[in-house]
C-alpha positions in Angstrom: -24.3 32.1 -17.2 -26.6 29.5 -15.7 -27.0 27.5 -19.6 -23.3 26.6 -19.0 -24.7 24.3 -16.1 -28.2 22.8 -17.7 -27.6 19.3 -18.7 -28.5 18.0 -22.1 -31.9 16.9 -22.5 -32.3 13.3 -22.4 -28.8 13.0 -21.2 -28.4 11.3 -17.7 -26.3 12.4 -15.1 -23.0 10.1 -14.7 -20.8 10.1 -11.9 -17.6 9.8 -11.9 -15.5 6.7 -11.4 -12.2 6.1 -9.7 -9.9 4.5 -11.2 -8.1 2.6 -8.6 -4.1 3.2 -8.1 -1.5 1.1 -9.9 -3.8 0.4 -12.7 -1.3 1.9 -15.3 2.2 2.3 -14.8 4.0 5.1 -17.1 7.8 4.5 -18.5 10.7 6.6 -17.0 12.1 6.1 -20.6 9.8 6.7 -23.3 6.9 8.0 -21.6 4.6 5.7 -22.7 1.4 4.5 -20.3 1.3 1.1 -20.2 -1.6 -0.9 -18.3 0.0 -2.2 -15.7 -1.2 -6.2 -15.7 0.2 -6.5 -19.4 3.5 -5.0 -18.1 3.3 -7.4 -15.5 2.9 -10.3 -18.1 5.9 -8.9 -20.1 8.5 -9.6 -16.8 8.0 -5.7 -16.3 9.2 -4.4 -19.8 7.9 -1.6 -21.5 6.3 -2.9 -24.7 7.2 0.1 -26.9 10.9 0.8 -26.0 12.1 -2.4 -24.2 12.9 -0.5 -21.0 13.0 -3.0 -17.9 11.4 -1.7 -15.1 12.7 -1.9 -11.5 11.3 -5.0 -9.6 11.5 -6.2 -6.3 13.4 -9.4 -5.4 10.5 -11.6 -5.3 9.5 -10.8 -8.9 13.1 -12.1 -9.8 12.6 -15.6 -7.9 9.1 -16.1 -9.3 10.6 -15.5 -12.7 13.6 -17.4 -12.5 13.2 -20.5 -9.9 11.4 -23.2 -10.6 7.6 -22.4 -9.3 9.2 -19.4 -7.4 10.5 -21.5 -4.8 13.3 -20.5 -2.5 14.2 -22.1 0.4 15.8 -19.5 1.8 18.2 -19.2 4.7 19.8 -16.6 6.7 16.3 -14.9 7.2 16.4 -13.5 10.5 19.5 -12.0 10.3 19.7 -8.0 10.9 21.7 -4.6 11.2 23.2 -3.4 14.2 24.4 -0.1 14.9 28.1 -0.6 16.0 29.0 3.0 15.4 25.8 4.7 16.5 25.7 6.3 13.4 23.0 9.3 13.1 22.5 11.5 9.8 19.1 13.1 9.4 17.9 9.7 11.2 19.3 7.5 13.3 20.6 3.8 12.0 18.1 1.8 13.6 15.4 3.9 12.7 16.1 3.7 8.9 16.3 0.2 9.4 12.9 -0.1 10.9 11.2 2.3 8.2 13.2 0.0 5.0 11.8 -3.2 7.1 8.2 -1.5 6.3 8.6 -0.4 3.2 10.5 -3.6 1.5 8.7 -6.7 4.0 12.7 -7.6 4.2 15.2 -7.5 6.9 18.0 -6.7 5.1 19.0 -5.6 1.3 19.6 -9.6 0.4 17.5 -12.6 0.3 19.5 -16.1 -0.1 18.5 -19.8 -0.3 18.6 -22.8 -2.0 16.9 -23.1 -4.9 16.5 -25.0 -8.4 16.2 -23.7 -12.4 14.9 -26.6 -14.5 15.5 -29.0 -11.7 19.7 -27.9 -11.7 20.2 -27.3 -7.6 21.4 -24.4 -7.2 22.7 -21.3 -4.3 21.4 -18.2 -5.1 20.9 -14.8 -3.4 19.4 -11.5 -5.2 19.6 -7.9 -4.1 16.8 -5.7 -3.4 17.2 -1.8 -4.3 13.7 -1.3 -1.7 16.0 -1.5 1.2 18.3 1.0 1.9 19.5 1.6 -2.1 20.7 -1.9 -2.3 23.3 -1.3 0.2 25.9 -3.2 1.2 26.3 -3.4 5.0 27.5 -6.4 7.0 24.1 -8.4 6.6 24.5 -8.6 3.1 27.8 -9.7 3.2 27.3 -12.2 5.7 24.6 -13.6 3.7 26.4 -13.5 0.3 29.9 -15.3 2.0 27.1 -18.5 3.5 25.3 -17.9 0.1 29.5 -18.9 -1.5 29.6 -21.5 1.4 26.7 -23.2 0.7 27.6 -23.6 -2.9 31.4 -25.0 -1.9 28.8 -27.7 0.6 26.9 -28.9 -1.6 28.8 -28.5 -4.7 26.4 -26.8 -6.8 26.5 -23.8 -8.8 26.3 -20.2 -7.3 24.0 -17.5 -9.4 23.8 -13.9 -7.5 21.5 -11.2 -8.7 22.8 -8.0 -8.0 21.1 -4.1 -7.8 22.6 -2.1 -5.4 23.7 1.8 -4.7 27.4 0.1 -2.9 28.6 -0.2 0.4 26.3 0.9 3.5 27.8 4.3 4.8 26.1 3.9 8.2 28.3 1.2 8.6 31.6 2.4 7.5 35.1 0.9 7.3 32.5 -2.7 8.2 31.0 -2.8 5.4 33.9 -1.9 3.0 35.1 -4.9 4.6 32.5 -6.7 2.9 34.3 -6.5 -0.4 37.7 -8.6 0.7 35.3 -10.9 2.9 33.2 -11.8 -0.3 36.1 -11.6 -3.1 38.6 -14.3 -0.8 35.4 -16.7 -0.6 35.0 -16.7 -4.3 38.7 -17.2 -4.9 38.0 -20.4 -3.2 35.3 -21.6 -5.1 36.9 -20.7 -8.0 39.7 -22.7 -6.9 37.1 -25.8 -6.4 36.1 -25.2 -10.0 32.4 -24.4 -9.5 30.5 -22.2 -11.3 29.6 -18.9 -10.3 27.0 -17.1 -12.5 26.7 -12.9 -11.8 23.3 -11.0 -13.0 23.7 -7.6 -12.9 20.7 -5.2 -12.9 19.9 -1.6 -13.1 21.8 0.2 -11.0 25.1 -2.3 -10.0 27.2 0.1 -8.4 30.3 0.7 -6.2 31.4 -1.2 -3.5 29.2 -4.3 -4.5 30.3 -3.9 -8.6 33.9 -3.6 -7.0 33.1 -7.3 -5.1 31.1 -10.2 -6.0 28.8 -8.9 -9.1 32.4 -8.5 -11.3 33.9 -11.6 -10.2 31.6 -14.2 -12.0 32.9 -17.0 -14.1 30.1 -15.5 -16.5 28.8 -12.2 -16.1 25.7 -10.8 -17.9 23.6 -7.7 -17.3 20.0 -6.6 -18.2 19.5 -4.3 -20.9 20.6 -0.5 -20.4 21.3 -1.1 -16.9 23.9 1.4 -14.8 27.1 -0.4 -14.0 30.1 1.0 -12.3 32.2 1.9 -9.3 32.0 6.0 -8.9 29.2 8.1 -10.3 29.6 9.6 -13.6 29.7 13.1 -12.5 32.3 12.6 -10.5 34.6 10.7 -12.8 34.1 13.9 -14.8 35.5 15.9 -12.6 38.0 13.9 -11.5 39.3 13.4 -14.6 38.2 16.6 -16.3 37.1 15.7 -19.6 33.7 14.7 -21.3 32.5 10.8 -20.9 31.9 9.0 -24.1 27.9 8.6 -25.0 26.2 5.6 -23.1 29.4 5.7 -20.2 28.3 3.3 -17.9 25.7 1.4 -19.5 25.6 -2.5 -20.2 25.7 -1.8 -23.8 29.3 0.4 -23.4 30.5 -2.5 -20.8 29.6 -5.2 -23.1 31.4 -3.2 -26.1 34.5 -2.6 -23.2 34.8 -6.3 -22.6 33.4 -6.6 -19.1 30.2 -8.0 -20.0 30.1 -11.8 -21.5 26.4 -10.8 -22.8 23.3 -9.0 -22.2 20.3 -11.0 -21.8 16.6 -9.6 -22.1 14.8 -10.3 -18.8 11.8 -12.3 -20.7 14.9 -14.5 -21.6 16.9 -14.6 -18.5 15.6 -18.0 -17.1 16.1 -19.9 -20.3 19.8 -18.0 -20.1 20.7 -19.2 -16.7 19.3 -22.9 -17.7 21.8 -22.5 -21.1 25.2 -21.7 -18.7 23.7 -24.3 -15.8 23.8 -27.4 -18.5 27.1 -25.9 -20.4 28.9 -26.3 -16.9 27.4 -29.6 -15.9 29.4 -31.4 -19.0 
C-alpha cells in the first residue's frame, strides 16, 4: 500500500531528534516524569508526591556545608581483603568496580566543615559503594570523624544511608559497631553534640551503631530505617507488620525519631540544633 508511505504535500521531511539521556528522571513513587534540572533545583524531590530521591554524597555537602566545602580527611584510606573473601567476585575486585562507579574509595567521606559559619566534624554515607556498607574503612573513618570532634571541641553531624555491616569483611566489620558506639560514649561524656541524619535506606549494623546514638536524631521523609528486613521479622515472628513498619513516619510515631525534616529544609534544621547547643 505504497500511499501509506507518500508524504503530505507541502509537508517537509523532519528528522528525528535525540533527546539526550538524563534529561527527565521518572519517580519510583508516583510515577510521575519530572525534568530532571527542576528536580535538581528542588534538592532532588519529586514535585508532585514529595518523594526524595536517592543522591550521592556530594549532593548532600553542596546542600548542606557552607559553599559545599569539605575539607575532608581520611581520603586515601582503603579495603583490604583479610579473609580473602570470594562470592560471585572476588573482594578486591568489587572494590575496584564500586571505586569506578561511585569516584570514592570507600562507602564514607569525612572532613571538617562549617554550616552558617558553626565549625563542624561531619562524615556522610554513600549507598553507590557497596550498599552503603559498613566494613572497617567506614568505621575507621567514622571513630577519627568522633575524634576530631572531641580535638577540636565542635559538634559532630553524621549522614547516614547504608544496607549494614560489609559481609566480605565479617566478624571485622561487626566490630565496627562497639568501635564507633564506645567513642560516642565519650563524647557524650564531654558533652558535645552529636547530630544523626538518617536517609533512605538506614539499615542494620550501622542503624544498630552510630545513626541511633545521636543526641538528636532526625530522618528524611519516608525513608527505611531498621535493623533486619521486614520479611524476615515476619517470619520470625510470624505475624503481619503494622502499615508503614519501618518508615520514618512509624519511627517518629514509636519515639525513635526527635523529627523528620524535609530535605529543602535540612540545612536551615542543622543551623536551628547547631545554635540551640552553642547556648
Amino acid at each position: 500500500m505504497e500511499w501509506f508511505k507518500k508524504a503530505k504535500e507541502g509537508l517537509a521531511r523532519q528528522e528525528k531528534k535525540e533527546i539526550p539521556d538524563g534529561l527527565w528522571s521518572k519517580c519510583t513513587a508516583c510515577g510521575e516524569i519530572i525534568y530532571t534540572k527542576q528536580l535538581e533545583a528542588n534538592c532532588w524531590i519529586c514535585p508532585n508526591c514529595r518523594f526524595h530521591f536517592r543522591i550521592a554524597s556530594q549532593k548532600y555537602i553542596n546542600m548542606i556545608l557552607d559553599d559545599g566545602a569539605l575539607e575532608e580527611c581520611d581520603a586515601n584510606l582503603e579495603s583490604l581483603d583479610p579473609l580473602k573473601f570470594k562470592d560471585s567476585k572476588k573482594y578486591p575486585d568489587r572494590i575496584k568496580a564500586a571505586q569506578a562507579k561511585s569516584g570514592l574509595k570507600d562507602a564514607v567521606v569525612a572532613g571538617l566543615g562549617s554550616i552558617n559559619g558553626i565549625k563542624i566534624s561531619f562524615a556522610i554515607m554513600d549507598f553507590n559503594f557497596v550498599g552503603g556498607s559498613m566494613g572497617s574503612v567506614v568505621g575507621e573513618k567514622i571513630a577519627r570523624a568522633i575524634e576530631r570532634s572531641l580535638e577540636h571541641n565542635i559538634p559532630l553531624i553524621i549522614v547516614s544511608c547504608s544496607g549494614g555491616a560489609r559481609m566480605q569483611e565479617g566478624i571485622l566489620s561487626l566490630m565496627q559497631l562497639a568501635k564507633t558506639s564506645a567513642l560516642l560514649a565519650i563524647l557524650h561524656q564531654k558533652q558535645i553534640p552529636y547530630i544523626s541524619v538518617l536517609t533512605n535506606p538506614t539499615t542494620a549494623g550501622v542503624m544498630a551503631s552510630y545513626a541511633s546514638l545521636g543526641d538528636v536524631i532526625i530522618a528524611e521523609p519516608q525513608a527505611l530505617l531498621g535493623f533486619a528486613g521486614p520479611r524476615v521479622i515476619q517470619q520470625t515472628i510470624g505475624q503481619e507488620l503494622p502499615p508503614g513498619f519501618q518508615s520514618s513516619e512509624f519511627f517518629l510515631e514509636k519515639g525513635f525519631l526527635d523529627k523528620i525534616v524535609d530535605r529543602s529544609q535540612l540545612r536551615d534544621t542543622l543551623t536551628l540544633l547547631l545554635k540551640y547547643f552553642q547556648r
